[in-house]
C-alpha positions in Angstrom: -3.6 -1.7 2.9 -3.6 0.2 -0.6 -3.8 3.4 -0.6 -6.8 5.2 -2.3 -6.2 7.7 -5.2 -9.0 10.8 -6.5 -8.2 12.3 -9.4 -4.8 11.0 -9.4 -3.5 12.3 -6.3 -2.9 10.6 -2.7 -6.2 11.1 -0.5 -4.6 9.4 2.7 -3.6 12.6 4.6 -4.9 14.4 7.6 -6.8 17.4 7.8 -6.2 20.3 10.3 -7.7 23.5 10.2 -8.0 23.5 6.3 -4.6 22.3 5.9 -2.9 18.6 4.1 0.2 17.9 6.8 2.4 15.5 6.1 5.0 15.3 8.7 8.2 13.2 9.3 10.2 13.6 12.4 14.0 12.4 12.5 17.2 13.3 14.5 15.7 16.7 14.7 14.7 17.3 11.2 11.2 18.0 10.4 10.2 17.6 6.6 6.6 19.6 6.4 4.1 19.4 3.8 1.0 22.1 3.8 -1.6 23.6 1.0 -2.6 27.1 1.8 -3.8 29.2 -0.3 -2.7 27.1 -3.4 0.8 27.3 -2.4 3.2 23.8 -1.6 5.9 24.2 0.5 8.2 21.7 1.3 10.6 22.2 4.3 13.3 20.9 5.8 14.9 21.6 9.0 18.4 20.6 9.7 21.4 22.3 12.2 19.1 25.8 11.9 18.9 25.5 8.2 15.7 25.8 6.4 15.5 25.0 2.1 11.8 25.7 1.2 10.5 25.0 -2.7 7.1 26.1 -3.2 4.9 25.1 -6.3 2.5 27.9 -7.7 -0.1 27.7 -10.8 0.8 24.4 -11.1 4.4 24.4 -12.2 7.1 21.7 -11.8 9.9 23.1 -9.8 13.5 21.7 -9.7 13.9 18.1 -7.6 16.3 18.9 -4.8 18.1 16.4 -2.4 19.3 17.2 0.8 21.1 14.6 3.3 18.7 12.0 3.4 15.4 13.6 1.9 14.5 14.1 -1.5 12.0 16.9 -2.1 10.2 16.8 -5.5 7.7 19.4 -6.5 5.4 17.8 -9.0 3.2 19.0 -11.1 -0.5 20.3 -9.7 1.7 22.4 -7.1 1.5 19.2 -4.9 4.7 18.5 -3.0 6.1 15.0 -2.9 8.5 14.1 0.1 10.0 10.2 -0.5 12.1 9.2 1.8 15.3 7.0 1.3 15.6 5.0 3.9 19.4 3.6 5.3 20.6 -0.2 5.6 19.8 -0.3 8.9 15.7 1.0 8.8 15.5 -1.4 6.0 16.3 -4.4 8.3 14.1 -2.4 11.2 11.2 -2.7 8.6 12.0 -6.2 7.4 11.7 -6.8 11.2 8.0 -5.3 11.0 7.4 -7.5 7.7 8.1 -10.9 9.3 5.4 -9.7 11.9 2.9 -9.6 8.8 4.1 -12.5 7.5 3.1 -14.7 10.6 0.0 -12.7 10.9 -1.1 -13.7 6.8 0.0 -17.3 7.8 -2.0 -17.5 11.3 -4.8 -16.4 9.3 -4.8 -18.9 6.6 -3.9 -21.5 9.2 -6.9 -21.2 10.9 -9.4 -20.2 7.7 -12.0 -22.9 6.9 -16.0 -23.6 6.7 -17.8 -21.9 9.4 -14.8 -20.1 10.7 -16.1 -16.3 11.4 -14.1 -13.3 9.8 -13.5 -12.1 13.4 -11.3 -15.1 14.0 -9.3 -14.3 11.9 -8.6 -10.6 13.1 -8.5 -12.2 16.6 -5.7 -14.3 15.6 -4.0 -11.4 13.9 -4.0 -9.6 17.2 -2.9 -12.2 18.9 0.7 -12.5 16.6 1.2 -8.8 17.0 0.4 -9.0 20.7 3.7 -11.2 20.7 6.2 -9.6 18.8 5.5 -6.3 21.1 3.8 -4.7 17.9 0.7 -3.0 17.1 -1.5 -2.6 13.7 -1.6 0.6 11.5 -4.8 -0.6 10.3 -6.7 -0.5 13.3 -8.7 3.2 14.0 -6.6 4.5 10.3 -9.3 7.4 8.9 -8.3 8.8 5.8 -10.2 11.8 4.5 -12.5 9.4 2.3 -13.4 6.7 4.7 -16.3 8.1 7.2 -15.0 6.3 10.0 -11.6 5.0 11.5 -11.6 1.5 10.5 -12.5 -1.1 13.3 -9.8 -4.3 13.1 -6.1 -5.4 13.0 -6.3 -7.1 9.2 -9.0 -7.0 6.3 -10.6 -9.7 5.0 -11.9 -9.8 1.8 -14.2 -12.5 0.7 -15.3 -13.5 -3.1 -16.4 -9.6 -4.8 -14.7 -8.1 -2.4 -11.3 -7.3 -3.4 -9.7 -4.8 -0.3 -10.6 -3.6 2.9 -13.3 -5.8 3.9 -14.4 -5.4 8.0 -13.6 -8.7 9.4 -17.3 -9.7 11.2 -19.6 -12.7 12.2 -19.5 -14.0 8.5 -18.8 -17.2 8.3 -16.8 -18.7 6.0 -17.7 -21.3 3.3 -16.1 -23.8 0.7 -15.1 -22.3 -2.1 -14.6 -18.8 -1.1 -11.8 -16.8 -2.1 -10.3 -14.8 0.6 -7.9 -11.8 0.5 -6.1 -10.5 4.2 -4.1 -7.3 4.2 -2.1 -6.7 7.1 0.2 -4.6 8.4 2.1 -4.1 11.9 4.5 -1.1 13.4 7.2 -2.5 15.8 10.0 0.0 17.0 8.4 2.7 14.9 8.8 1.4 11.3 5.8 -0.6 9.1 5.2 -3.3 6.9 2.2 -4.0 5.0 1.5 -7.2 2.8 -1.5 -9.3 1.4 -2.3 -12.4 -0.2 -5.1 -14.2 -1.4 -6.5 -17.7 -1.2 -9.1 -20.5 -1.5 -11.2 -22.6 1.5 -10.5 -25.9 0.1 -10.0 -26.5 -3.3 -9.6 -23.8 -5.6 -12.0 -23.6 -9.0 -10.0 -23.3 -12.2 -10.7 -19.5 -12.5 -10.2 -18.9 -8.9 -6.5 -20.7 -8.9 -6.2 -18.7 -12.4 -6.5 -15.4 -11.1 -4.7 -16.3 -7.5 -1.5 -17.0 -10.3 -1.7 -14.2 -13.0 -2.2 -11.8 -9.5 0.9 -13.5 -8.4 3.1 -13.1 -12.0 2.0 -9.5 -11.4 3.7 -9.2 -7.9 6.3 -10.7 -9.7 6.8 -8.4 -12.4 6.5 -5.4 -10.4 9.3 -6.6 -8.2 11.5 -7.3 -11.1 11.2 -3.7 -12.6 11.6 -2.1 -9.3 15.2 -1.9 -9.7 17.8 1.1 -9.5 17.5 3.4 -12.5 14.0 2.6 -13.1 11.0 4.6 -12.7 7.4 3.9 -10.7 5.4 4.1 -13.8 8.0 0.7 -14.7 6.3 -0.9 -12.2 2.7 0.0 -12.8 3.4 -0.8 -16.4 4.3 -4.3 -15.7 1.2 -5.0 -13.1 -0.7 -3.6 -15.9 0.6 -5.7 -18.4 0.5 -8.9 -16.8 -3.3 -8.0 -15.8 -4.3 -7.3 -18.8 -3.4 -9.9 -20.7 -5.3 -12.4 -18.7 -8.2 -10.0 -19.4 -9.0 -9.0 -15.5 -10.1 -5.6 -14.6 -8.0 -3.5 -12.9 -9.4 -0.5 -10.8 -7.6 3.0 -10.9 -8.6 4.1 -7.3 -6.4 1.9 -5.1 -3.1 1.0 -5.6 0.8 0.4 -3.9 2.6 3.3 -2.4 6.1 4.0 0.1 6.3 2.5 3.3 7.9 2.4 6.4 7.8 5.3 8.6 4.0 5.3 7.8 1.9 3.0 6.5 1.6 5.4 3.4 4.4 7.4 2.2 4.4 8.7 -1.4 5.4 7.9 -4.1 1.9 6.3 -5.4 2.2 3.1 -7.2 -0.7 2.6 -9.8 -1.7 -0.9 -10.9 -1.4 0.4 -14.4 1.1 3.1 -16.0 3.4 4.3 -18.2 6.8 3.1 -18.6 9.4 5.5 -18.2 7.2 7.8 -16.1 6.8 8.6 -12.6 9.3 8.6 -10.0 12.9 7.7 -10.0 13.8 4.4 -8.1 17.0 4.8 -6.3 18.6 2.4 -3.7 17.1 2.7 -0.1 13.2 2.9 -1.6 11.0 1.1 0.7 7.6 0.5 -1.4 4.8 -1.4 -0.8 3.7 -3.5 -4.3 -0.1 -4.7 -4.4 -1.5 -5.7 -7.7 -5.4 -6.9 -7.2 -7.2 -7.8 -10.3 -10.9 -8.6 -10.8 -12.1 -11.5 -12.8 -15.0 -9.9 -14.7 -12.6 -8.2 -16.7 -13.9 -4.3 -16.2 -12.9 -2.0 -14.0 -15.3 -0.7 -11.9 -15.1 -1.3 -8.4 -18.0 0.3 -5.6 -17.2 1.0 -2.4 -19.9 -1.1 0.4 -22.0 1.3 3.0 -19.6 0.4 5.4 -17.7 2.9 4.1 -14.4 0.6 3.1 -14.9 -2.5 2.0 -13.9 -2.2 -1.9 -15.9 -4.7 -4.5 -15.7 -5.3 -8.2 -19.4 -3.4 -9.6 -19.9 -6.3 -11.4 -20.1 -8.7 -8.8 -16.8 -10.8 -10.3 -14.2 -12.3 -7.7 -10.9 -10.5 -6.7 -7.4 -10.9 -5.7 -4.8 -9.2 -4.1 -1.7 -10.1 -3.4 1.2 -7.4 -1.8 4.8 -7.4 -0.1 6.9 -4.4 1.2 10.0 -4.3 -1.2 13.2 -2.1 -0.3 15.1 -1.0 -3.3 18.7 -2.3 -3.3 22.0 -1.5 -5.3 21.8 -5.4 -5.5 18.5 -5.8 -6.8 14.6 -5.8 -4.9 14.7 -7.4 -1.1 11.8 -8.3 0.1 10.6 -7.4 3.2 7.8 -9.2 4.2 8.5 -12.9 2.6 8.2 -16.0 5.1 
């Protein structure tokens, strides 16, 4: 599921008592983000230790690392905690992205005229329901969406590109079709998404299936130690763009694995060179989705999630959870 941006900053958080908390809980540490009175604090606890950077007026601070955590105060006075994650909770989350990748297939398996959008969920629920694992889609509410959202997997037909409420539509030849899922098993989550046709595809729908896919591609390929995120935003964005598609700024990739989103924030379009650093043990997931109409506008439906291109032109969207490696990208939720 991509995570939605406003104004360039992460919106997926919860709210308590006026407060953004972003907490992560491990072998007694307790990393702590909160905004109070325009002050960011990032804290970690470890053996009765405390280190605390706070951000005011909008000033960098120093990036600090700590055991496992890395604690960057960004610009804005927003606080960014990434986690780098060890060997082992990479294979724990590879474990979660073969979940995913049985649910994308179960879902395709069974996709064809006159199957009903809830079938697909129903299926979906039925793969997790075996591997003893659960969805992080199902009852998510981030502080834009006006309620929790109601199934296992999206499905997104035609316009729609993301987030689409799996229902009693039925499907029909020729529609192109876009599932995100996502499952937590043993505490750690993958998240992934593809796209397809029901039946044949038409020339511009297999087109934009296949420049989406070079875009995965290419963001995989840059997301290598040494690197930066806005490397892999830059190559989405290239590949996109010279098709001509659209590409909207709201939704994009992000950090994965304890959550289903973790920073950093992974536009579909950047600057190379910018961003954040890419360093071995980076779990991220990748989701390019371009829109054929080649603007890039995208509305949001009264349901409150489903995402569509304004101009009414089909979408794809095609992800995979990716761990950062000193040997190069592994991919987490690949077959």
């Amino acid at each position: 599921m991509a995570e939605a941006t406003r104004d360039g900053q992460r919106v997926a958080e919860n709210t308590r008592d006026g407060q953004r908390v972003a907490e992560i809980t491990r072998d007694g540490q307790r990393v702590a983000e909160a905004a109070r009175d325009g002050q960011r604090v990032a804290e970690n606890t470890r053996d009765g230790q405390r280190v605390a950077e706070a951000a005011r007026d909008g000033q960098p601070v120093a990036e600090i690392t700590r055991d496992r955590w890395r604690v960057a105060e960004m610009t804005c006075g927003r606080c960014r905690v990434v986690e780098i994650k060890t060997p082992g909770e990479i294979d724990a989350i590879g474990a979660a992205g073969q979940v995913v990748a049985r649910i994308l297939a179960a879902a395709k398996a069974i996709a064809a005229p006159g199957t009903r959008l809830a079938e697909l969920d129903e299926a979906a629920r039925g793969v997790l329901a075996d591997a003893g694992a659960f969805s992080p889609f199902l009852g998510y509410q981030p502080r834009s969406a006006p309620v929790p959202y109601p199934a296992a997997i999206c499905v997104s037909v035609n316009d729609a590109a993301q987030h689409g409420i799996p229902g009693r539509h039925k499907l029909r030849d020729g529609d192109l079709v876009s599932v995100d899922a996502g499952a937590v098993m043993d505490g750690w989550t993958a998240d992934a998404a593809f796209s397809f046709t029901v039946g044949p595809p038409r020339p511009a729908d297999a087109r934009l299936i296949s420049v989406t896919a070079d875009a995965l591609r290419a963001g995989i390929a840059a997301a290598v130690p040494g690197a930066r995120t806005g490397d892999i935003s830059a190559a989405i964005g290239a590949v996109g763009r010279a098709a001509g598609y659209g590409i909207c700024p709201h939704f994009g990739g992000h950090g994965v694995g304890r959550a289903m989103h973790e920073d950093p924030h992974i536009p579909n379009e950047g600057t190379a060179g910018r961003g954040h650093p890419i360093r071995p043990g980076l779990v991220i997931a990748i989701e390019p989705w371009f829109m054929a109409g080649g603007r890039d506008g995208c509305r949001i439906d009264k349901d409150g999630w489903t995402v569509r291109s304004a101009d009414g032109s089909r979408a794809a969207h095609i992800e995979h959870t990716v761990a950062v490696t000193a040997d190069g990208p592994r991919i987490l939720t690949a077959p």
